[in-house]
VOBA-1610 file (N, C-alpha, C; in pm, whole numbers, padded with zeros to 5 digits, always signed):
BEGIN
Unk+13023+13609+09857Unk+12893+13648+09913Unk+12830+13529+09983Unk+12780+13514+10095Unk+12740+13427+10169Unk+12595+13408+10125Unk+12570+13292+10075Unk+12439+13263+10066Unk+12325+13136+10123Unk+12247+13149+10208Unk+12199+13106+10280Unk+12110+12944+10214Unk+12195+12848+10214Unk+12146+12732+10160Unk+12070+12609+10258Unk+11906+12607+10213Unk+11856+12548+10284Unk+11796+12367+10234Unk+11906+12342+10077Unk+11872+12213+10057Unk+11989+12093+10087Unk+11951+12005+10104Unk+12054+11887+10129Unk+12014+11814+10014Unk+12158+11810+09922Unk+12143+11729+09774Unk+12103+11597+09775Unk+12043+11551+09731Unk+11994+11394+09770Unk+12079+11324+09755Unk+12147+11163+09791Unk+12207+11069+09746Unk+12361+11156+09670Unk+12437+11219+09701Unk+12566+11285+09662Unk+12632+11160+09627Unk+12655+11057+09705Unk+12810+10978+09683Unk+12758+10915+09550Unk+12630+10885+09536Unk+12549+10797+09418Unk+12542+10885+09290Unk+12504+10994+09310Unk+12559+11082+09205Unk+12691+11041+09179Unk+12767+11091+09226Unk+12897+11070+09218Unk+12967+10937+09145Unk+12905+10832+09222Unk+12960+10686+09151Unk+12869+10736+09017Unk+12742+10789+08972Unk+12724+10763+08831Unk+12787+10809+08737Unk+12865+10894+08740Unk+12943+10986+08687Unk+13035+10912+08586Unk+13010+10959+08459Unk+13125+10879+08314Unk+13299+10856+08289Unk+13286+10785+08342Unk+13440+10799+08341Unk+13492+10802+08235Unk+13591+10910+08200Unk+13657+10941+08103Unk+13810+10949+08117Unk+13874+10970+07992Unk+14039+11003+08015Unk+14110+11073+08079Unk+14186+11120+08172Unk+14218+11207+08251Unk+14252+11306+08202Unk+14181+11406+08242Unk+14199+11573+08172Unk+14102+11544+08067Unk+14076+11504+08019Unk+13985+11553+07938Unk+13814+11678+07944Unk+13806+11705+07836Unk+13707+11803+07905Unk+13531+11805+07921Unk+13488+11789+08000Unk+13373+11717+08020Unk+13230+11800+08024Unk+13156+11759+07998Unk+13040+11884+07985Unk+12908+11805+08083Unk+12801+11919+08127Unk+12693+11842+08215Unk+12598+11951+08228Unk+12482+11904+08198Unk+12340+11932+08216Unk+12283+11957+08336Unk+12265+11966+08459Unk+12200+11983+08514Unk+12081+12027+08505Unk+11942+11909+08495Unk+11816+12013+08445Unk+11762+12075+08531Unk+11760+12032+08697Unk+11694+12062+08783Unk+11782+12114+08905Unk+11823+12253+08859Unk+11939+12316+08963Unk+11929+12358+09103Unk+11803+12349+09078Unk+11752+12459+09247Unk+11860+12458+09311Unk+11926+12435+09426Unk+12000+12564+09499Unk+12166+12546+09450Unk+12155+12452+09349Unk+12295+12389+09309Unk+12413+12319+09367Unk+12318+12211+09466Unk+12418+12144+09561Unk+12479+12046+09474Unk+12414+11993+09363Unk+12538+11885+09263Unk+12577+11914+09234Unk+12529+12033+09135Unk+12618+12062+09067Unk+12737+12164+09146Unk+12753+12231+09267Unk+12877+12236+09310Unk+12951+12148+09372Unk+12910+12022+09406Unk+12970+11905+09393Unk+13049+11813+09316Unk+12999+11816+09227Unk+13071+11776+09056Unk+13160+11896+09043Unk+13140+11989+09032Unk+13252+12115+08999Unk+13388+12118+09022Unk+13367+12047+09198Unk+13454+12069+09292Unk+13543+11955+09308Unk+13477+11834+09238Unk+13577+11730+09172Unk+13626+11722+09089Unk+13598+11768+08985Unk+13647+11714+08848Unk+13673+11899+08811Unk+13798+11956+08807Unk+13826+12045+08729Unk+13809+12091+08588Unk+13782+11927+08522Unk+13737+12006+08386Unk+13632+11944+08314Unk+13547+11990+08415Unk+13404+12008+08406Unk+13332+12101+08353Unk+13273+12139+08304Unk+13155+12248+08276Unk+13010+12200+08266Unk+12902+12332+08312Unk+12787+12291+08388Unk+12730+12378+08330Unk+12574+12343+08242Unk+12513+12426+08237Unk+12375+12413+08328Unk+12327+12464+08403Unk+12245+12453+08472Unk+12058+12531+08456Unk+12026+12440+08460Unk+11836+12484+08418Unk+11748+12470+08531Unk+11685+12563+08578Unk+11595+12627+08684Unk+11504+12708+08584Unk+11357+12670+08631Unk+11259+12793+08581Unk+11198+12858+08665Unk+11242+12840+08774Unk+11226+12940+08913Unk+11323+13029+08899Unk+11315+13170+08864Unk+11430+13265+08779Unk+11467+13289+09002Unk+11425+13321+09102Unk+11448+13325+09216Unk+11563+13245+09275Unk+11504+13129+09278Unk+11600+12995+09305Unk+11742+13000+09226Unk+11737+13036+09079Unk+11843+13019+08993Unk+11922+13088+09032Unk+11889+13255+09063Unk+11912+13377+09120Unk+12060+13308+09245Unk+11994+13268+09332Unk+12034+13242+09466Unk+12123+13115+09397Unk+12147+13032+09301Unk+12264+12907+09279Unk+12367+12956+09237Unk+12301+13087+09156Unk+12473+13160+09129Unk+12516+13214+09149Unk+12480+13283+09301Unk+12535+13325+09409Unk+12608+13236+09493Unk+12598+13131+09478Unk+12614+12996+09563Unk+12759+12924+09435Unk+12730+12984+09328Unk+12843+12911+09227Unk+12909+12981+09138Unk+12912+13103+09203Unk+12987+13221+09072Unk+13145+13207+09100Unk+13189+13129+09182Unk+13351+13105+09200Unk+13423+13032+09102Unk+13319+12909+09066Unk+13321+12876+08966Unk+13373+12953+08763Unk+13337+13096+08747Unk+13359+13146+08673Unk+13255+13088+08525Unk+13361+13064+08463Unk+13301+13002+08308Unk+13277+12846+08297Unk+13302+12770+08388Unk+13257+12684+08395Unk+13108+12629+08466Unk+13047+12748+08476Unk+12909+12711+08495Unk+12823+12817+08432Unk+12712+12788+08395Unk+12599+12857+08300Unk+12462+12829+08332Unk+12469+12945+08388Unk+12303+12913+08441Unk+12199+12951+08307Unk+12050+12871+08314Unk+11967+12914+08187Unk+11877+12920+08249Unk+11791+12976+08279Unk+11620+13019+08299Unk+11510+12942+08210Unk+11465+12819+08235Unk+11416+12756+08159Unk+11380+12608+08219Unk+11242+12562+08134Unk+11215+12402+08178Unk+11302+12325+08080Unk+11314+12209+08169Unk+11428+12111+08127Unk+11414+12081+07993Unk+11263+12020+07973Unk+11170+11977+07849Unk+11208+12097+07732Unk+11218+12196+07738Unk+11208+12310+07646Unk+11354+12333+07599Unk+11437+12292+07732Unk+11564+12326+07689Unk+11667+12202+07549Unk+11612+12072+07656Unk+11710+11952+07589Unk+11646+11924+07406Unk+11490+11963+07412Unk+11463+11927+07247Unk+11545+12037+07157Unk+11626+12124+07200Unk+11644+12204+07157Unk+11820+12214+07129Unk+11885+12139+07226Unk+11998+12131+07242Unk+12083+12023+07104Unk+12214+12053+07077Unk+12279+11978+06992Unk+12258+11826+06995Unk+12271+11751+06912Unk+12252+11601+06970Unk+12420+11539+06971Unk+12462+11467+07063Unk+12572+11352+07074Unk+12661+11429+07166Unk+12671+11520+07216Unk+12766+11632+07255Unk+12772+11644+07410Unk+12690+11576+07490Unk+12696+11559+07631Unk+12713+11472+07703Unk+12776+11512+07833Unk+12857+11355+07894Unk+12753+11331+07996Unk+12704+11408+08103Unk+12638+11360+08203Unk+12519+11457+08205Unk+12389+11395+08219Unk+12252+11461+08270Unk+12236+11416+08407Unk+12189+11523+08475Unk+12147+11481+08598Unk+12028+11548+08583Unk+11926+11459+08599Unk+11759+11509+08708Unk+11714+11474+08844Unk+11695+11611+08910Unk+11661+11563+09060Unk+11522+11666+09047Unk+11424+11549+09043Unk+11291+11545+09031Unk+11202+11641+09138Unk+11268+11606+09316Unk+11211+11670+09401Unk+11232+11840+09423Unk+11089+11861+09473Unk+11111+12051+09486Unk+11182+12066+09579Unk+11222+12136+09606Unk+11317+12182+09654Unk+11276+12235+09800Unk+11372+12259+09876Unk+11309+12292+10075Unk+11298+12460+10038Unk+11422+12525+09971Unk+11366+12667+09945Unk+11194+12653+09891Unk+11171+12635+09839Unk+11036+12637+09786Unk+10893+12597+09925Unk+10951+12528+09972Unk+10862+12471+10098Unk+10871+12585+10203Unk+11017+12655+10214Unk+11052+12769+10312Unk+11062+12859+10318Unk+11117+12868+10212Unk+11120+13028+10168Unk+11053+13096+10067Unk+10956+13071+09927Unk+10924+13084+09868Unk+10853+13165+09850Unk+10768+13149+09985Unk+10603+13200+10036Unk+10479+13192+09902Unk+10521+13075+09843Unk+10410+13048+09693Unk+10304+12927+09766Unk+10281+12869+09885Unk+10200+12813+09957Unk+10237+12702+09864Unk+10334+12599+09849Unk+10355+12460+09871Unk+10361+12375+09923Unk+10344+12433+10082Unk+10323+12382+10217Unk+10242+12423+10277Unk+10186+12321+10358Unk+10063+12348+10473Unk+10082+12386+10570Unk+10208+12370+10607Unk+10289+12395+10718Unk+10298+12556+10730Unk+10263+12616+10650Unk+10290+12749+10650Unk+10182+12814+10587Unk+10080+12909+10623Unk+09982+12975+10615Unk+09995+13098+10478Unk+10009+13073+10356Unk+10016+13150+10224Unk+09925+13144+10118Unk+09987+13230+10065Unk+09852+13233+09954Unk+09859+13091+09807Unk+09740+13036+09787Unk+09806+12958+09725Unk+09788+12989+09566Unk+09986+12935+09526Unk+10012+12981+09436Unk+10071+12838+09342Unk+10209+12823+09427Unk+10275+12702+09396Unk+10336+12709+09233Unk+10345+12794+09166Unk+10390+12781+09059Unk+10565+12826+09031Unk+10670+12754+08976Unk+10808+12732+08989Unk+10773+12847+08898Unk+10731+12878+08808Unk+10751+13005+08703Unk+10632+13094+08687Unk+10670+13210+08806Unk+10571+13313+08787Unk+10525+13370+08700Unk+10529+13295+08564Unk+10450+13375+08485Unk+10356+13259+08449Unk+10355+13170+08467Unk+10274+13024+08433Unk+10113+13065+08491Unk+10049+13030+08381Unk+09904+13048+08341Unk+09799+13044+08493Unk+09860+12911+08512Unk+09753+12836+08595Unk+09821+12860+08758Unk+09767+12894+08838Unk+09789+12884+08968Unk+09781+12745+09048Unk+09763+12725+09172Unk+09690+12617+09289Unk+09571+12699+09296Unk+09501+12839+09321Unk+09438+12895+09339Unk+09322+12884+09223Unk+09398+12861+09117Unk+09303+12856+09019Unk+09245+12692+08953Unk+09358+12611+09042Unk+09234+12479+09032Unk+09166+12473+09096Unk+09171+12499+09246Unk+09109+12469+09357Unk+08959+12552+09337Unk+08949+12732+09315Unk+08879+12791+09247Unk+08802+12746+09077Unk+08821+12698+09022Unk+08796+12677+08906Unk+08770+12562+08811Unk+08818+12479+08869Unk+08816+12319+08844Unk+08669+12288+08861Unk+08601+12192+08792Unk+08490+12130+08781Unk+08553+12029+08909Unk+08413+11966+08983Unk+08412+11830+09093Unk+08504+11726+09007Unk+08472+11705+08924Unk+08501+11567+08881Unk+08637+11616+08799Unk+08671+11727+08741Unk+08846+11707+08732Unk+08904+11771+08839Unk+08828+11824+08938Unk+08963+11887+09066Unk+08950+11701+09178Unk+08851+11590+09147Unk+08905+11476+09180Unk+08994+11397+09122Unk+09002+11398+08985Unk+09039+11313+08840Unk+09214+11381+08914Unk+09239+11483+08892Unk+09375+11551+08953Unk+09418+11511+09067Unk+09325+11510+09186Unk+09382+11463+09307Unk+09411+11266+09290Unk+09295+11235+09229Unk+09370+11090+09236Unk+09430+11079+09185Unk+09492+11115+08989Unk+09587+11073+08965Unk+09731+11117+08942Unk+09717+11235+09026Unk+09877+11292+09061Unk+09905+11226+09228Unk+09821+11232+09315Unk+09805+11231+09432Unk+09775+11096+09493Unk+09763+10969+09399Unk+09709+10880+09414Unk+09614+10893+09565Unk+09539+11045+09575Unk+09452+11006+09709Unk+09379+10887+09709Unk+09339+10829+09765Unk+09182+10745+09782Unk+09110+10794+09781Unk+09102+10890+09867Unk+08966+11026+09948Unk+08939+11131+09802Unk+08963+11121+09695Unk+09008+11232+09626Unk+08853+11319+09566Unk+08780+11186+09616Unk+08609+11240+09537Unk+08603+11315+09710Unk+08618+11274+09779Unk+08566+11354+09908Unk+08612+11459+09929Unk+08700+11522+09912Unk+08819+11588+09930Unk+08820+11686+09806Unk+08766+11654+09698Unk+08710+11768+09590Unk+08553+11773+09588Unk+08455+11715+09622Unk+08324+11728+09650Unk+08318+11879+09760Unk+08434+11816+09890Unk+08416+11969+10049Unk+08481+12070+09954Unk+08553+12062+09878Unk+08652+12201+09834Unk+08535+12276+09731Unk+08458+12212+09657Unk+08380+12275+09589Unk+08225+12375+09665Unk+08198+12252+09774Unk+08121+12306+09861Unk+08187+12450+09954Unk+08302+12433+09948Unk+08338+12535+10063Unk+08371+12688+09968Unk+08434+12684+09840Unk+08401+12727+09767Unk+08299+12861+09745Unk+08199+12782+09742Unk+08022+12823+09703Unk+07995+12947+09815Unk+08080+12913+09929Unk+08073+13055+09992Unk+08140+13174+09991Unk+08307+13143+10020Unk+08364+13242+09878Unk+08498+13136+09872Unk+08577+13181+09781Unk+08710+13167+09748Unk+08799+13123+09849Unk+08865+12963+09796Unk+09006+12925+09892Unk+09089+12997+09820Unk+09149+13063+09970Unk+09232+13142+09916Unk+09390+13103+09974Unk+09384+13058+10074Unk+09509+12979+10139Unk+09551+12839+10153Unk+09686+12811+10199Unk+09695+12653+10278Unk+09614+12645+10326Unk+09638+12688+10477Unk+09542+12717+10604Unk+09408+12646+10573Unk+09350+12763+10467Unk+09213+12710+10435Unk+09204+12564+10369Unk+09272+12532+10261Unk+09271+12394+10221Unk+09307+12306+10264Unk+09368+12292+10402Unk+09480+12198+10455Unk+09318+12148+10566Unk+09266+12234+10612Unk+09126+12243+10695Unk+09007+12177+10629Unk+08965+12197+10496Unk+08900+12174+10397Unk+08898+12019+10387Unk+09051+11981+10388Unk+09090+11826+10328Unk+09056+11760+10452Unk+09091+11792+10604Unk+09127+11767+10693Unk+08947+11683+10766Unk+08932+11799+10717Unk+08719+11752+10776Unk+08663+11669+10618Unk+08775+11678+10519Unk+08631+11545+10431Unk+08650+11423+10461Unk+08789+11378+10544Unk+08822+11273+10496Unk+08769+11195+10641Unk+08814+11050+10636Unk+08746+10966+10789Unk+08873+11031+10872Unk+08775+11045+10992Unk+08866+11020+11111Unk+08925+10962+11117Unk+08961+10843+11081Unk+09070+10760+11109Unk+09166+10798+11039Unk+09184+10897+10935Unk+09262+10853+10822Unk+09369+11009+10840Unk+09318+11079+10977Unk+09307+11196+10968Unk+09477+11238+11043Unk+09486+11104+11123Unk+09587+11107+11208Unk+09710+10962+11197Unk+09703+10984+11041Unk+09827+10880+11037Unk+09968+10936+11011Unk+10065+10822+10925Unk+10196+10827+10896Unk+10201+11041+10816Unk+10138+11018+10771Unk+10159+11168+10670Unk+10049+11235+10666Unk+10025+11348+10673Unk+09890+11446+10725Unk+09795+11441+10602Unk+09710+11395+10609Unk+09582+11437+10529Unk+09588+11482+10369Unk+09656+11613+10390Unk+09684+11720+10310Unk+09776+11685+10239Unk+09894+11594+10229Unk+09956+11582+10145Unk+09995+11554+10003Unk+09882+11414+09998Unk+09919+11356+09848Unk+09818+11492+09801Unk+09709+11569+09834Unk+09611+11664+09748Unk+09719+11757+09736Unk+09788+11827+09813Unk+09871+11971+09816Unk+09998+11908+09680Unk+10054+11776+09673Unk+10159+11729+09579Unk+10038+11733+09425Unk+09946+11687+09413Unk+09849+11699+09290Unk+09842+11780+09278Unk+09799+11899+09333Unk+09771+12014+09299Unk+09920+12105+09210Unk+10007+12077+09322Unk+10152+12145+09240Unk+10201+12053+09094Unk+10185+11942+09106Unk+10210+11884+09021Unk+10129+11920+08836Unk+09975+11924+08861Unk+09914+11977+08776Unk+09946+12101+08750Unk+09962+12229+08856Unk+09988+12388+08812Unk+10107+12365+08744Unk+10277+12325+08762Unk+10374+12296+08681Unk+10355+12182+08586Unk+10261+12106+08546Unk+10259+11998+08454Unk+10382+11894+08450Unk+10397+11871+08578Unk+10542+11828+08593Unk+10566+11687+08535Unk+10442+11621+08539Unk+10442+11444+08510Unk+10478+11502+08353Unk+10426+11565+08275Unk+10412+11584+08131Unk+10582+11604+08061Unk+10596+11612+08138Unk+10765+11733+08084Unk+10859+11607+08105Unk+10821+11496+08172Unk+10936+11397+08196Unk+10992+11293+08075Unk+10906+11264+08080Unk+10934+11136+07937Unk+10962+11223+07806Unk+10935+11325+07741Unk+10997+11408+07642Unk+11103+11411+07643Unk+11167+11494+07837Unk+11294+11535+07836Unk+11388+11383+07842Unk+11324+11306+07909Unk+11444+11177+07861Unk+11438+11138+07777Unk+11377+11144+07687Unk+11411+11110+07530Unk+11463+11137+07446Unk+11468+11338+07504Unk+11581+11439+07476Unk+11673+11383+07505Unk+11706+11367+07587Unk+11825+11333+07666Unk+11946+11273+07643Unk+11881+11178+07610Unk+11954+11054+07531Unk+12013+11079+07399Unk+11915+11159+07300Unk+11970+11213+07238Unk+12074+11327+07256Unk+12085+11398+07327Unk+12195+11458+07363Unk+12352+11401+07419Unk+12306+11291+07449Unk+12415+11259+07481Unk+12578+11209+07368Unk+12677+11202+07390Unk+12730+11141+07324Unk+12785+10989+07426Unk+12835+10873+07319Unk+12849+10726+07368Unk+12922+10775+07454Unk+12899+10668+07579Unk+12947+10649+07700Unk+12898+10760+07786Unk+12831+10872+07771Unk+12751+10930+07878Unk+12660+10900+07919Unk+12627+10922+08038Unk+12518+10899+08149Unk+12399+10999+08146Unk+12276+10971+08166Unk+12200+11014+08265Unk+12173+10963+08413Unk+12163+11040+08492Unk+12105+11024+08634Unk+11986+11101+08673Unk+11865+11010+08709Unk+11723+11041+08747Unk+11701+11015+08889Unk+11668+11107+08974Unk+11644+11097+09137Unk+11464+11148+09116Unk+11359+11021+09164Unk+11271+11017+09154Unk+11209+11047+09292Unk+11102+11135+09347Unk+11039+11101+09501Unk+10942+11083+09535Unk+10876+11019+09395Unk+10751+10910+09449Unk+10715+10829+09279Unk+10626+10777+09337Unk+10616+10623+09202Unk+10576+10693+09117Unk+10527+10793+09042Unk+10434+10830+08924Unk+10599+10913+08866Unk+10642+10970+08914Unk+10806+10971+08848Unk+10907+10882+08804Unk+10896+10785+08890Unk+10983+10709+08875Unk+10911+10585+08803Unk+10785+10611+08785Unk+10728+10489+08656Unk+10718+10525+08545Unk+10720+10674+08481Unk+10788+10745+08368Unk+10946+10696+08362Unk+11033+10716+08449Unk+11169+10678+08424Unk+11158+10550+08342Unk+11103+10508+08447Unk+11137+10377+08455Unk+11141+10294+08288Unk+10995+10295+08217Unk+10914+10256+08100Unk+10984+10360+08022Unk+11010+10506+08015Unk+11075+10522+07930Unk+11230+10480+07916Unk+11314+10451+07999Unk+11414+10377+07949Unk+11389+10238+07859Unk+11311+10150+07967Unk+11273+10048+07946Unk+11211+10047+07743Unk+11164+10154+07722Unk+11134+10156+07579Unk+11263+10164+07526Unk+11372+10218+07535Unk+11455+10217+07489Unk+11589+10111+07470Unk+11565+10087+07539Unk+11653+09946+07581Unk+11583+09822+07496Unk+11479+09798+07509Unk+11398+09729+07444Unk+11360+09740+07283Unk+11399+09860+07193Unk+11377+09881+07084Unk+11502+09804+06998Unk+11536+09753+06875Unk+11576+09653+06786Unk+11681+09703+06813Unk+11724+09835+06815Unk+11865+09891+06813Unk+11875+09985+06951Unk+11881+09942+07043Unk+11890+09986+07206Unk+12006+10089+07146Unk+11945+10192+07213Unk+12055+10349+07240Unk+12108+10357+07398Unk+12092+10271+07491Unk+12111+10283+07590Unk+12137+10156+07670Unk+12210+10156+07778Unk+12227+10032+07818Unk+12203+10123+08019Unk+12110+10003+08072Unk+12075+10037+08222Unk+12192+10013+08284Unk+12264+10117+08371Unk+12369+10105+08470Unk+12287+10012+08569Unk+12195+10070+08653Unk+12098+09940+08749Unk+11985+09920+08690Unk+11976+09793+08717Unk+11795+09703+08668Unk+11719+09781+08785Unk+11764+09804+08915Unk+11627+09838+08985Unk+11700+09968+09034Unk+11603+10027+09079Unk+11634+10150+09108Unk+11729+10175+09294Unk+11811+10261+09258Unk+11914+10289+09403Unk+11849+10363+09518Unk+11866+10304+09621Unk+11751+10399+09738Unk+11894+10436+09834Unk+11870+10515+09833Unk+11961+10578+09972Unk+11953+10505+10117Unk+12091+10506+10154Unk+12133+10457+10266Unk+12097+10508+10432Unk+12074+10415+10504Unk+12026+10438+10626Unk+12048+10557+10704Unk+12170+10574+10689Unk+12250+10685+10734Unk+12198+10796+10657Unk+12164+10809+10529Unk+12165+10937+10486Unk+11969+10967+10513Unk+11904+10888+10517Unk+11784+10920+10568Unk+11746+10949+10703Unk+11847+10905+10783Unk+11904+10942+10924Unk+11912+11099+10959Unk+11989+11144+10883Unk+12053+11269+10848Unk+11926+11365+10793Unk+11905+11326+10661Unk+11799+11378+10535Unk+11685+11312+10523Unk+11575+11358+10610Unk+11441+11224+10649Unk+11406+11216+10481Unk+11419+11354+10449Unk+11314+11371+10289Unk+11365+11318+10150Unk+11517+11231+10201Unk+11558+11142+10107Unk+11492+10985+10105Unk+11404+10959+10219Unk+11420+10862+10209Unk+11270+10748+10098Unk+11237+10861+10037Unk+11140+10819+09936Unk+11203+10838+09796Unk+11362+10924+09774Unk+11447+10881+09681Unk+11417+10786+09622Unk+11432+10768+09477Unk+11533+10649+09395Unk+11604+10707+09267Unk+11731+10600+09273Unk+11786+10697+09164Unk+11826+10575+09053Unk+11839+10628+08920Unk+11808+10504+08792Unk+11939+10604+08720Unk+11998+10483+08657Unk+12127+10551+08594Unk+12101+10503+08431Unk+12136+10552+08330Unk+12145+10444+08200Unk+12300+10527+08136Unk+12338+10464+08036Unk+12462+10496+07941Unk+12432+10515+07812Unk+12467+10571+07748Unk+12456+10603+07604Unk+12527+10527+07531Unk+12482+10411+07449Unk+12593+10328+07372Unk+12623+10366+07252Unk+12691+10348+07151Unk+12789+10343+07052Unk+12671+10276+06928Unk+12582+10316+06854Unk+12529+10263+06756Unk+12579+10215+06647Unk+12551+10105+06595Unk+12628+10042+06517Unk+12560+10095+06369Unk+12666+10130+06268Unk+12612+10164+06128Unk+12653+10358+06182
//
């Protein structure tokens, strides 16, 4: 069945080098927490024959469309409907070779979704990866007090503008209901200075990334699941974390760093600093090029 794939996997060959090397033939197992359209994980598949993949999406849509994209595969892949966080505290401990997290949403979601994650496109705003999740975009933007629909924009969004920029949304508000991009992308567009209105990245961005970030609670779910993680693993497996902006990748970061650092380190850092993708592939993939990717290993505890 032909299925219409609109993401480019971030950093593939780097995936790839993180990957555990093991005995030949042997049989290897992998996590994927963040499957959206399943470009690694049919990548990994398609190398290593004895592989198996279980794969976690809580966009039941997106998941929908990966295993259409990976049912050739057979029994070696398993898709689950579920957040990563919910899945790994839950999972066996020592029993897994490779985790992969790729942090960024996905271009289906920006394109095809029609849940208004983009400004670029005139929808209703929704933004939530799991349609049944409480909280909307609609319902912070609507509902939020001044001072936490700013408290949100600055510290998911690191805006600057973030008191200005939730001061107009509340005012605009008061007449009726944002109900779209369109409308909020306009909203942000007139609080902020002129100057600021027409730079490197539109206005609207770091507020439209806060906003999604708070409706999925996405900062919250990170440092749990790598802590899961680790525990899941057995010695000599990997995790791999693809981060696409600093408030992700400074969770990675400190939570390894706690671990490594504790009397009896469970982990040892494949890189001290984090891997950024190559010229060429941001050439290619502009939206890789705020990538980074952090590897660690699962060591062998002594006792």
């Amino acid at each position: 069945m032909s299925v219409n794939i609109v993401h480019y996997p971030v950093m593939k060959d780097e995936v790839l080098e993180s990957f555990p090397v093991f005995d030949t033939g042997a049989e290897c197992s992998m996590i994927d927490c963040t499957l959206g359209e399943g470009g690694h994980t049919e990548m990994l598949l398609d190398r290593y024959d004895n592989l198996t993949v279980t794969g976690l999406d809580r966009d039941s849509e997106i998941l929908s469309k990966a295993c259409r994209r990976l049912e050739r595969f057979d029994s070696r892949f398993m898709p689950v409907n579920t957040w990563f966080d919910d899945y790994l505290k839950n999972h066996e401990l020592g029993t897994v070779d490779f985790i992969l997290f790729d942090l960024g949403i996905s271009t289906f979601h920006y394109q095809e979704s029609g849940r208004g994650f983009s400004f670029l496109r005139d929808e209703v705003l929704d933004m939530r990866l799991c349609a049944e999740g409480a909280v909307s975009a609609y319902d912070v933007v609507n509902s939020y007090s001044e001072r936490d629909l700013a408290d949100t924009i600055f510290n998911f969004g690191e805006e600057r503008y973030s008191r200005r920029i939730a001061h107009a949304i509340v005012e605009a508000r008061k007449a009726r209901p944002v109900r779209t991009t369109k409308e909020l992308e306009n909203i942000i567009f007139n609080a902020v200075p002129v100057s600021y209105r027409h730079g490197r990245i539109s206005p609207a961005t770091r507020t439209f990334q806060a906003i999604r970030i708070e409706v999925n609670k996405e900062l919250d779910r990170i440092g749990p699941a790598l802590d899961a993680a680790i525990g899941c693993l057995r010695p000599g497996g990997r995790i791999a974390v693809i981060t696409f902006h600093s408030l992700e990748d400074r969770i990675a970061k400190w939570t390894f760093r706690k671990h490594v650092s504790q009397a009896h380190p469970d982990i040892r850092l494949i890189n001290k600093k984090p891997i950024e993708p190559t010229a060429d592939e941001t050439r290619i993939n502009p939206p890789s090029r705020s990538a980074k990717l952090r590897v660690v290993e699962k060591m062998e505890l002594d006792g």
